[in-house]
C-alpha positions in Angstrom: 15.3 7.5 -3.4 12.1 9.4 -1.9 10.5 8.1 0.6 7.9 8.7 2.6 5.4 7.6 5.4 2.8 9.1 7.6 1.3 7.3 10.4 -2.6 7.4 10.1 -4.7 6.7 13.5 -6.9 3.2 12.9 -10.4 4.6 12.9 -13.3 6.2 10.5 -10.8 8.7 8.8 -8.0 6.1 8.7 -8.5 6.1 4.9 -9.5 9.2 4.0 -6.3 10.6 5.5 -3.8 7.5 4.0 -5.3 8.7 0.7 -4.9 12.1 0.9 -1.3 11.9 2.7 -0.5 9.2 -0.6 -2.0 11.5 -3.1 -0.4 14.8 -1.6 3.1 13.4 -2.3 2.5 11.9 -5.9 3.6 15.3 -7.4 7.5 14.7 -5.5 7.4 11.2 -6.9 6.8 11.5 -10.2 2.9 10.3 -10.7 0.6 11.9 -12.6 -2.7 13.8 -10.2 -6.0 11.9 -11.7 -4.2 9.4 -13.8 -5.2 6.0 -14.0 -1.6 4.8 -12.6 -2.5 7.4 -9.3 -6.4 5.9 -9.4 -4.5 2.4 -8.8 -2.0 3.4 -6.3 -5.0 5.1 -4.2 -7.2 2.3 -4.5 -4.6 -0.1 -3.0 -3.8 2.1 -0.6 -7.3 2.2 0.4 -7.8 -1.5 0.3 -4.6 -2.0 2.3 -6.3 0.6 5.0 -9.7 -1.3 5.2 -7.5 -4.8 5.8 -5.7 -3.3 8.6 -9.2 -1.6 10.1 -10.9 -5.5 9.7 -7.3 -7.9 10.6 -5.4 -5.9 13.2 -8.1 -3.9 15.2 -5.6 -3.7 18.0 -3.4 -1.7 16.0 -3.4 2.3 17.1 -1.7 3.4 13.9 -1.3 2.2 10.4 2.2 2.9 9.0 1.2 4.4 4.9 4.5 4.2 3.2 5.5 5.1 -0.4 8.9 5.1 -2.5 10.2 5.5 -5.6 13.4 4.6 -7.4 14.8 2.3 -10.2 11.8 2.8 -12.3 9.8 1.2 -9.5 6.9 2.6 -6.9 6.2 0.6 -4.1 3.7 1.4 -1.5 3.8 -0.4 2.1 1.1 -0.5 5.1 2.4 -1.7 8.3 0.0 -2.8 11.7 1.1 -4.5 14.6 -1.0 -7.8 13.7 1.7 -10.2 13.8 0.0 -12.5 11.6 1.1 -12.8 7.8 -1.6 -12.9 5.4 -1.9 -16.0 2.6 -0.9 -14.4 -0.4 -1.4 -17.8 -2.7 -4.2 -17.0 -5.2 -6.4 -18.9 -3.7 -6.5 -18.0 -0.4 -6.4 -14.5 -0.6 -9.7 -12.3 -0.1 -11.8 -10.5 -2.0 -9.1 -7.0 -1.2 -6.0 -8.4 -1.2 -6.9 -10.2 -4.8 -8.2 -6.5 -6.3 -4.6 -5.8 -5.1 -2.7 -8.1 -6.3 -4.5 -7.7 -9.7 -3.9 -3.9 -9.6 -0.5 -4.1 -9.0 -0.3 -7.0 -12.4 -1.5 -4.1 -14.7 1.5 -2.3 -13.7 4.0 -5.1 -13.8 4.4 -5.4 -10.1 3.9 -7.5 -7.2 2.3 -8.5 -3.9 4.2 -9.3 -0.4 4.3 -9.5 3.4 7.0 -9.4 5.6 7.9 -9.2 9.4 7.9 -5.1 10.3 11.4 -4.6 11.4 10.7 -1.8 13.7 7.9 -3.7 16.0 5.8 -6.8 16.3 4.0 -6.5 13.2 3.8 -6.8 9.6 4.0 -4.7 6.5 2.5 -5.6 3.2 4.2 -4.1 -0.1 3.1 -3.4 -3.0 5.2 -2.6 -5.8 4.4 -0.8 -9.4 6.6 -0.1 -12.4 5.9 3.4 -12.9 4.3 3.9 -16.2 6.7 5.8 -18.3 8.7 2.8 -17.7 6.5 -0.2 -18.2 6.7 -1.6 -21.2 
Protein backbone atom coordinates (compact mmCIF):
# COMPACT_ATOMS: atom_id res chain seq x y z
CA UNK A 1 0.00 0.00 0.00
CA UNK A 2 1.82 3.44 -1.12
CA UNK A 3 2.07 5.85 1.04
CA UNK A 4 3.34 8.93 1.26
CA UNK A 5 3.75 12.31 3.25
CA UNK A 6 5.80 15.37 3.07
CA UNK A 7 5.95 17.84 5.72
CA UNK A 8 5.07 21.38 4.35
CA UNK A 9 6.29 24.58 6.54
CA UNK A 10 2.88 26.60 7.68
CA UNK A 11 3.29 29.82 5.75
CA UNK A 12 2.48 31.64 2.23
CA UNK A 13 3.83 28.61 0.14
CA UNK A 14 2.27 26.08 2.57
CA UNK A 15 -0.23 25.20 -0.23
CA UNK A 16 1.40 25.68 -3.17
CA UNK A 17 4.02 23.12 -2.03
CA UNK A 18 1.20 20.44 -0.44
CA UNK A 19 -0.30 20.69 -3.97
CA UNK A 20 2.54 20.17 -5.86
CA UNK A 21 4.18 17.46 -3.46
CA UNK A 22 0.24 15.65 -3.77
CA UNK A 23 0.15 16.08 -7.50
CA UNK A 24 3.90 14.92 -8.02
CA UNK A 25 2.97 11.53 -6.64
CA UNK A 26 -0.45 10.91 -8.36
CA UNK A 27 1.40 9.17 -11.30
CA UNK A 28 2.81 6.16 -8.46
CA UNK A 29 -0.76 6.04 -7.11
CA UNK A 30 -2.67 5.39 -9.88
CA UNK A 31 -4.59 8.94 -10.60
CA UNK A 32 -4.99 10.43 -13.67
CA UNK A 33 -2.64 14.26 -14.18
CA UNK A 34 -5.65 16.94 -15.00
CA UNK A 35 -8.51 14.61 -14.30
CA UNK A 36 -11.43 15.71 -12.51
CA UNK A 37 -10.80 12.85 -9.70
CA UNK A 38 -6.92 14.67 -9.34
CA UNK A 39 -8.91 18.43 -9.61
CA UNK A 40 -10.86 17.02 -6.35
CA UNK A 41 -8.02 15.47 -4.53
CA UNK A 42 -5.97 18.92 -4.97
CA UNK A 43 -8.68 21.00 -4.04
CA UNK A 44 -9.17 19.26 -0.66
CA UNK A 45 -5.82 19.17 -0.15
CA UNK A 46 -5.73 22.79 -0.61
CA UNK A 47 -8.70 23.42 1.58
CA UNK A 48 -7.29 21.12 4.34
CA UNK A 49 -3.94 23.52 3.97
CA UNK A 50 -5.81 26.90 4.37
CA UNK A 51 -7.76 25.17 7.67
CA UNK A 52 -4.55 24.43 9.19
CA UNK A 53 -2.98 28.06 8.18
CA UNK A 54 -6.48 29.79 9.83
CA UNK A 55 -7.10 26.81 13.16
CA UNK A 56 -3.61 25.83 14.26
CA UNK A 57 -1.38 28.93 13.59
CA UNK A 58 1.04 27.51 16.16
CA UNK A 59 1.65 24.68 14.09
CA UNK A 60 5.44 24.80 12.30
CA UNK A 61 4.53 22.10 9.84
CA UNK A 62 1.58 20.55 8.22
CA UNK A 63 1.90 16.80 7.88
CA UNK A 64 0.28 16.21 3.64
CA UNK A 65 -0.36 12.61 3.63
CA UNK A 66 -1.73 10.38 0.78
CA UNK A 67 -2.35 6.44 0.33
CA UNK A 68 -3.76 4.17 -1.75
CA UNK A 69 -5.06 0.59 -1.49
CA UNK A 70 -8.30 -1.57 -1.57
CA UNK A 71 -9.73 0.50 -4.20
CA UNK A 72 -9.53 3.48 -1.82
CA UNK A 73 -7.44 6.95 -1.78
CA UNK A 74 -7.32 8.71 1.27
CA UNK A 75 -5.53 11.87 1.89
CA UNK A 76 -4.66 13.15 5.57
CA UNK A 77 -3.36 16.72 6.96
CA UNK A 78 -2.04 16.58 10.41
CA UNK A 79 -1.20 20.10 12.74
CA UNK A 80 -0.45 20.20 16.24
CA UNK A 81 -3.92 22.01 17.13
CA UNK A 82 -5.23 19.60 19.54
CA UNK A 83 -8.66 20.56 18.93
CA UNK A 84 -11.03 18.33 16.76
CA UNK A 85 -13.13 19.96 14.38
CA UNK A 86 -17.26 19.46 14.32
CA UNK A 87 -17.68 17.43 11.47
CA UNK A 88 -21.79 17.33 11.90
CA UNK A 89 -23.24 19.10 8.79
CA UNK A 90 -24.22 21.70 10.48
CA UNK A 91 -21.52 22.95 12.18
CA UNK A 92 -18.88 22.57 9.77
CA UNK A 93 -17.51 25.65 7.74
CA UNK A 94 -17.70 26.91 4.58
CA UNK A 95 -14.09 24.41 3.74
CA UNK A 96 -14.57 21.63 5.51
CA UNK A 97 -18.33 21.36 3.90
CA UNK A 98 -16.70 21.79 0.02
CA UNK A 99 -14.80 18.84 1.51
CA UNK A 100 -16.90 16.81 2.75
CA UNK A 101 -19.08 17.28 -0.44
CA UNK A 102 -15.96 16.59 -2.68
CA UNK A 103 -15.14 13.60 -1.17
CA UNK A 104 -19.44 12.36 -1.51
CA UNK A 105 -18.93 12.51 -5.43
CA UNK A 106 -16.34 9.97 -5.01
CA UNK A 107 -18.13 7.77 -2.54
CA UNK A 108 -15.99 8.67 0.41
CA UNK A 109 -15.86 10.25 3.63
CA UNK A 110 -14.79 12.94 6.13
CA UNK A 111 -12.93 12.42 9.70
CA UNK A 112 -10.72 13.57 12.56
CA UNK A 113 -8.69 11.78 14.83
CA UNK A 114 -6.11 12.25 17.61
CA UNK A 115 -2.39 12.33 15.67
CA UNK A 116 -0.73 9.37 17.07
CA UNK A 117 2.72 10.64 16.71
CA UNK A 118 2.23 14.17 18.74
CA UNK A 119 -0.39 16.46 20.29
CA UNK A 120 -2.38 17.08 17.45
CA UNK A 121 -4.85 16.05 15.01
CA UNK A 122 -5.21 14.69 11.52
CA UNK A 123 -8.18 15.01 9.39
CA UNK A 124 -8.75 12.23 6.54
CA UNK A 125 -10.21 12.17 3.75
CA UNK A 126 -10.98 9.27 1.87
CA UNK A 127 -12.01 8.66 -2.06
CA UNK A 128 -12.94 5.58 -3.96
CA UNK A 129 -10.69 5.80 -6.84
CA UNK A 130 -12.65 6.19 -9.93
CA UNK A 131 -12.07 3.08 -11.88
CA UNK A 132 -13.63 1.53 -9.00
CA UNK A 133 -16.64 3.64 -8.00
CA UNK A 134 -19.59 2.52 -9.22
Amino acid sequence: MPRHVVAVPVGPEAVRLAREAVAGRFGEVGVAPRSSFADAVLLVVSELVVNVLRHAPRSPVADVGMTVGAGHLVVGVADAEPSLPDLEPGAMGAGLHLVAELAGEYDGDVSVEPAIDHGGKVVLVRFRMPSQAR
